[in-house]
C-alpha positions in Angstrom: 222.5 152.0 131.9 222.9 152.8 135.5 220.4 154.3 137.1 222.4 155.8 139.9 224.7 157.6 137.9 221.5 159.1 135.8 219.9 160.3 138.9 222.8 161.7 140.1 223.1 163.9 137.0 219.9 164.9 137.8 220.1 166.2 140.9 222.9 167.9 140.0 221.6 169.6 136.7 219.1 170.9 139.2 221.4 172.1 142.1 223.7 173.6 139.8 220.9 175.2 137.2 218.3 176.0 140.3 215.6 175.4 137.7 212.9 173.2 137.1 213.0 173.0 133.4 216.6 172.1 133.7 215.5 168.9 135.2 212.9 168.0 132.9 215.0 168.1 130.0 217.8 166.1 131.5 214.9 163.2 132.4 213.6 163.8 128.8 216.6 163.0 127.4 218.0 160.9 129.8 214.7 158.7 129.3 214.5 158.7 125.9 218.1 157.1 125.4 217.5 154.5 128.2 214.5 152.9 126.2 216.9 153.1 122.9 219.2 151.3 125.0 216.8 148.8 126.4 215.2 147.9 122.9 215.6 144.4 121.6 217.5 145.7 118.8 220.7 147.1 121.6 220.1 145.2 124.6 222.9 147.4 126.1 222.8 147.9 129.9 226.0 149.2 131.0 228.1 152.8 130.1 231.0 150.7 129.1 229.1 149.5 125.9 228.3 153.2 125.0 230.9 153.8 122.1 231.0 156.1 118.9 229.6 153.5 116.7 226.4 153.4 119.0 225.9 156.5 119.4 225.7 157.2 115.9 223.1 154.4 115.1 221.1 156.5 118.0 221.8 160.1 115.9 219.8 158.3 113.0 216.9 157.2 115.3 217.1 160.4 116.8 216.7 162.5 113.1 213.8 160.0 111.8 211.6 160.5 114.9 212.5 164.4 115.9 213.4 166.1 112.5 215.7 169.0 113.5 213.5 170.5 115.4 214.6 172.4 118.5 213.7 169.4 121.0 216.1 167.6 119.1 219.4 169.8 119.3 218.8 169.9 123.1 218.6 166.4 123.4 221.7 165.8 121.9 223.3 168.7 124.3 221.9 167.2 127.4 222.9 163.6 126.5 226.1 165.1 125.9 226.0 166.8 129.1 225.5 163.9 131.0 228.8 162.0 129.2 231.0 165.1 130.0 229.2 165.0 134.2 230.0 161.2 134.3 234.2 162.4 133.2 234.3 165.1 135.1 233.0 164.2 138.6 234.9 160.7 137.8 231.0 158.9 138.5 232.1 155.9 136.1 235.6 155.3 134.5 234.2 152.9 132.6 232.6 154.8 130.4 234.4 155.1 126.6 236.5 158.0 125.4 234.7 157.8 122.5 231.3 158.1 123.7 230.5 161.9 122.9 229.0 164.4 120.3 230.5 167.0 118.4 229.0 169.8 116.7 228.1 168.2 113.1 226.0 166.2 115.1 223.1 168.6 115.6 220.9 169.2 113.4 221.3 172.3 111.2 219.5 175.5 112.6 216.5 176.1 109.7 216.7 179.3 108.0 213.4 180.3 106.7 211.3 177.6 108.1 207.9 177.3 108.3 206.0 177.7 111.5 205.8 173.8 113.0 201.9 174.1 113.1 199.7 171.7 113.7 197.7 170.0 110.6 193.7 170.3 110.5 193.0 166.6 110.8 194.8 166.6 113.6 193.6 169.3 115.2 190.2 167.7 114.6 191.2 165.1 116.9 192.8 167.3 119.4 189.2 169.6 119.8 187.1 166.5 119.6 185.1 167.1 123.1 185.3 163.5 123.6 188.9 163.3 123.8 189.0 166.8 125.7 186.7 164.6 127.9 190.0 161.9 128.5 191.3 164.8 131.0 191.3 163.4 134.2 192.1 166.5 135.6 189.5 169.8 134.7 192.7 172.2 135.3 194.5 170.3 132.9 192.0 170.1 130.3 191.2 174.0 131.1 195.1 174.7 129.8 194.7 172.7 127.0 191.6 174.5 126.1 193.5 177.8 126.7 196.4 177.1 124.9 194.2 176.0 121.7 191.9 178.9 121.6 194.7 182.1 122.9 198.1 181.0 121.9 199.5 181.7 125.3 203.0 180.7 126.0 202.8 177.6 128.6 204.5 179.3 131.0 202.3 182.0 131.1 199.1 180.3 131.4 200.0 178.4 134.2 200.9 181.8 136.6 197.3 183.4 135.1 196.1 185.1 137.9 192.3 184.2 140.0 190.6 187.3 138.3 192.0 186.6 134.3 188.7 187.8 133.0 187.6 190.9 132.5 185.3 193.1 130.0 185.0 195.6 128.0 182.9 199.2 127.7 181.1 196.9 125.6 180.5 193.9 126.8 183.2 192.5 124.9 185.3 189.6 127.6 189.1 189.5 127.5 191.5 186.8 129.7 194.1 189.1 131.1 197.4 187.3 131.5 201.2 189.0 132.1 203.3 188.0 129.1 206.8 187.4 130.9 208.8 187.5 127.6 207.5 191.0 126.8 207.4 192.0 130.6 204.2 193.7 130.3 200.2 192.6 130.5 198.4 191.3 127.7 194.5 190.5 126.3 193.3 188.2 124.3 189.7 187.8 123.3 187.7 184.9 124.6 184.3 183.5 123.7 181.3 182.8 126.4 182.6 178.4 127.3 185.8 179.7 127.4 184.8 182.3 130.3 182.5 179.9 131.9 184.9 177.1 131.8 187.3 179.3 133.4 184.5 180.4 136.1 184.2 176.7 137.1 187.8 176.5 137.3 187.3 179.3 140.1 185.2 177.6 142.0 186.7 174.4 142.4 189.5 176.4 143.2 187.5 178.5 146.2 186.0 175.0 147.4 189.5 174.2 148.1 191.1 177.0 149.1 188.1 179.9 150.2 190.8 182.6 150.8 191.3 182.7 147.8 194.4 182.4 145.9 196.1 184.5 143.7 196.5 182.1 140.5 193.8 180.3 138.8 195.7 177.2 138.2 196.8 175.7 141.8 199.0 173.2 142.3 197.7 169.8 143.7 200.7 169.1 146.6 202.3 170.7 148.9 200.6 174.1 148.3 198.4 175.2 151.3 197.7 178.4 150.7 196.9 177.5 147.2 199.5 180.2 146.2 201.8 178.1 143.9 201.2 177.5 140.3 200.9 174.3 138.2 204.3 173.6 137.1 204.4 173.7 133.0 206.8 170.6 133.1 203.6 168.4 134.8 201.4 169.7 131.9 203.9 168.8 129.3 204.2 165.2 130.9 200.6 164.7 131.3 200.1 166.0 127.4 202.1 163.4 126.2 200.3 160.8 128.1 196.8 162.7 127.1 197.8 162.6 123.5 198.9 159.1 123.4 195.5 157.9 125.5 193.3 159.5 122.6 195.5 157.7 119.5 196.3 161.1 118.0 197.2 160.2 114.8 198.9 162.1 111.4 196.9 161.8 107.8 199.9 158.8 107.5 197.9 157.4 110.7 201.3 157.6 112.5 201.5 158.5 116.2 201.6 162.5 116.3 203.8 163.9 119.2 202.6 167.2 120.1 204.2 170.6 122.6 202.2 173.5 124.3 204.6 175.6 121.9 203.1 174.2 118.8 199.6 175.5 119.5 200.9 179.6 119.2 201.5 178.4 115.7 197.6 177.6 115.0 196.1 181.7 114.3 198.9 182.5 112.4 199.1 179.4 110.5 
């Protein structure tokens, strides 16, 4: 598949949407289709060879390996984004008339589904210290640690302010975050490693940056004043990679693909 044409659409999801996430998704899916393509079984490497009859052998790949679930109806709408880009901005006339989706292609919306938690045994593997211990970056395995134990919302614990701990009349400690869904601040109960993990986190952070920023979760690059916070589409790349790096496997001892999402799931499961 051309690569040109896929970066284009890129750029362009993320001129026209002005948001981050909006790229990610278009790279997910954009990705994801390209290694179909490339597989020994398709072998195809130009749009012209995109047809109906192809796409539908991907729609069956695409409903053994993501199951309905939400990531899958948005990968079919961004794919399809990226067919109705390459018409309308005339990118590639090559590209079939045929190759497109249509409604009955996405998965049904679940009524009365389950929470998609994640299993004990895998869990197990998740909390192993050793494999928390794969992190080659402390902030990242700090989120992870986060997200596990105080089912924040991704996007919430990466903006958690410096000062995120605070205690009680009695004693108690609490990680203060601002839930941006609910517009409002919010508490959760932590345990003592949580709040000292998070304490170290401070003071690589100070090393760093001894003004002191306002978030405990810095970006790497191109943030001086240590003002910017890690970007939740980095985190979800690097979990991917994390998960696959420690064999994360299902009671089937297949690969397990897991999402920050996933882990609000765990307290009320």
């Amino acid at each position: 598949m051309a690569q040109g044409i896929a970066k284009r659409w890129i750029r362009w999801q993320v001129t026209t949407a002005g948001r981050s996430d909006t790229a990610y998704k278009a790279v997910s899916a954009i990705t994801r289709f390209g290694q179909y393509l490339a597989g020994p079984r398709v072998g195809v490497d130009q749009l012209a060879d995109i047809d109906r009859a192809l796409l539908e052998h991907y729609l069956a790949e695409l409903h053994t390996s993501l199951d309905g679930t939400g990531v899958h109806r948005k990968h079919i709408g961004s794919l399809n984004a990226f067919f109705r880009a390459i018409r309308q901005h005339s990118w590639d006339d090559s590209l079939p008339a045929t190759a497109m989706f249509f409604p009955d292609d996405y998965p049904k919306t679940a009524t009365g589904r389950l929470p998609r938690a994640i299993a004990e045994h895998v869990m197990a593997q998740v909390e192993d210290p050793a494999n928390l211990d794969r992190w080659n970056d402390p902030a990242r395995r700090l989120i992870t640690v986060i997200l596990i134990r105080c089912g924040l919302r991704i996007s919430d614990a990466v903006k958690l302010p410096f000062d995120c701990v605070v205690t009680d009349a009695d004693n108690a400690t609490y990680l203060k975050y601002f839930n941006h869904k609910m517009n409002r601040e919010a508490l959760v109960p932590i345990d003592e490693e949580l709040a000292r993990l998070i304490a170290e986190q401070q003071r690589r952070v100070l090393q760093r940056w001894p003004s002191c920023p306002g978030v405990l979760l810095p970006r790497l690059t191109t943030n001086p004043d240590g003002n910017q916070p890690y970007s939740a589409a980095t985190y979800r790349s690097a979990l991917y990679r994390w998960v696959k790096c420690c064999d994360v496997r299902d009671e089937h001892r297949r690969p397990v693909h897991l999402t920050p999402h996933q882990w609000r799931h765990i307290l009320s499961a």
